[in-house]
N, C-alpha and C positions, 0 to 999 in steps of 0.2 A: 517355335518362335511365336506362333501364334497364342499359344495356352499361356506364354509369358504375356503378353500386350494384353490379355484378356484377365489376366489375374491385378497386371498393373493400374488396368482401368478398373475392375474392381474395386483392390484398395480404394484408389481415387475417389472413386464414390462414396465410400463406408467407411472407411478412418475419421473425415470430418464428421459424420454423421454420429460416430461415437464420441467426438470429445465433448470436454465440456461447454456451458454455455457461454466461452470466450468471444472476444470480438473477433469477426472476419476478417480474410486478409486485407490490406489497405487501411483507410483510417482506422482507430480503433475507437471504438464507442462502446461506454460501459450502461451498463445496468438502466433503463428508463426510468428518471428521476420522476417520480409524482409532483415534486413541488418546483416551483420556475426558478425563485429566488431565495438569500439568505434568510429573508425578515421571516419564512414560514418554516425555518427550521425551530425547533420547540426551546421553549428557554426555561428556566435559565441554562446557559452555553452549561455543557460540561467543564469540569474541573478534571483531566484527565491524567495528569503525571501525576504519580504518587513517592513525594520529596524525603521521604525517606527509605525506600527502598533501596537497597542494588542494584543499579543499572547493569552491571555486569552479569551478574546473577542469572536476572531477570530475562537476558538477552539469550544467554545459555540456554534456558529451559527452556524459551521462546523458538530456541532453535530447532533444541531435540525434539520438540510437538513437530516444528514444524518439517522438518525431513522424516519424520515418523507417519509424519499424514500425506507426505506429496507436494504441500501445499510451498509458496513461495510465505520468506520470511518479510516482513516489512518493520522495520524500526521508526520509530516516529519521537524525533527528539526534540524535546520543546520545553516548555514550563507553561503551567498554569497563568501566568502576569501576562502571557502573550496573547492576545484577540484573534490572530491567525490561527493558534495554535486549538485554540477553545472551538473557534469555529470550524476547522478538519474535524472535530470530535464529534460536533452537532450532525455534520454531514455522516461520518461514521453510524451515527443512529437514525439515520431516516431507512424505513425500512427494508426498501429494495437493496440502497447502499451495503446497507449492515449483512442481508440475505449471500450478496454478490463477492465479500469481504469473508464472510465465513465457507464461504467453497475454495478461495484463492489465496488467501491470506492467511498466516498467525501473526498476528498482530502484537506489540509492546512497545506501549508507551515507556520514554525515559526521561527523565525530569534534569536538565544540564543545568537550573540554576539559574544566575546570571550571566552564564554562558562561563561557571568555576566548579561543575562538576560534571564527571563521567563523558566529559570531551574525550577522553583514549578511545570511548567505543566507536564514534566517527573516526579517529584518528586510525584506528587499524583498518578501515577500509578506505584510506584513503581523502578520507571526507574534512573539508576544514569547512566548519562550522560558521558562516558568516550571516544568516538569518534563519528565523526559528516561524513555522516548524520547518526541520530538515528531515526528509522522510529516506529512508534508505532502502532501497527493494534485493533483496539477497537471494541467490540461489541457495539453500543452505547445503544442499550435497557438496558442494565444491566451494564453498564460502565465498563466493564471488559476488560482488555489484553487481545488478542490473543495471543500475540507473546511474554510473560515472557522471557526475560534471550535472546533473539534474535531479540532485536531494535538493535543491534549494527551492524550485519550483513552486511549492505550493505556500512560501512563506509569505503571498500575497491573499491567502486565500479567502480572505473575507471581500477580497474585491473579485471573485470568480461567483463562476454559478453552479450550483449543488453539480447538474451535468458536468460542467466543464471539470470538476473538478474528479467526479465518477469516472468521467471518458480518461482522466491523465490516470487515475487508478485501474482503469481497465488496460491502459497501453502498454504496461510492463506483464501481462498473462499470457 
């Protein structure tokens, strides 16, 4: 009995110690944002859906990397005409962010349009599309949502701040 309580506070100890650099239990807080506010994310905003692509495609591959790496899938469905959408992209490139995104993420952009194409690929999870960006967080082993009922979240995001919006991308890891 004893060598079990002794190996289980072991674990205890050294499992967290080996994971990744994820948020601790309780709140989640992502990645230390260097910059406070939007206006010192660099411009001009990216242009990050690419409108002629395959969304479906794109989401595929997106996949296969991303259950090939460990990593959680993240879909981010938007159009370039969107302010919100541009400014998740700027944040996406502020250093730490992009650093923090490339350990936990495969990432793909999808380009909906006027909200008239490649809506099936929200629609198969579930997801109705009601403001952009709509970000969708996938387990891809098991094709599952993370995030039910909270892709819509960040479709304010030019009124959030680089953190807040780092800390709501650290929350689904």
């Amino acid at each position: 009995m004893k060598l079990v309580l002794a190996a289980a506070l072991i674990a205890a100890v050294t499992i967290p110690a080996l994971a990744a650099t994820a948020p601790k239990v309780g709140p989640k807080v992502g990645p230390k944002v260097s910059i406070a506010t939007l206006d010192e994310v660099a411009r001009p905003l990216p242009l990050p859906y690419d409108e002629t692509a395959n969304g479906a495609k794109a989401v595929a591959a997106a996949k296969a990397r991303a259950k090939a790496s460990g990593k959680l899938l993240l879909i981010d469905l938007g159009g370039n005409w969107c302010p919100d959408c541009r400014v998740l992209a700027g944040v996406f490139g502020v250093p730490e962010v992009k650093a923090f995104m490339d350990r936990h993420y495969e990432i793909v952009t999808v380009d909906i349009g006027r909200r008239d194409k490649n809506l099936g690929i929200a629609e198969s999870y579930g997801a109705d599309i009601k403001g952009v960006p709509a970000v969708l967080i996938v387990e891809p082993r098991t094709n599952k949502l993370k995030n039910p009922g909270r892709f819509a979240a960040l479709s304010d995001a030019r009124n959030m701040t680089p953190q807040a919006l780092a800390d709501w991308l650290a929350s689904w890891v």
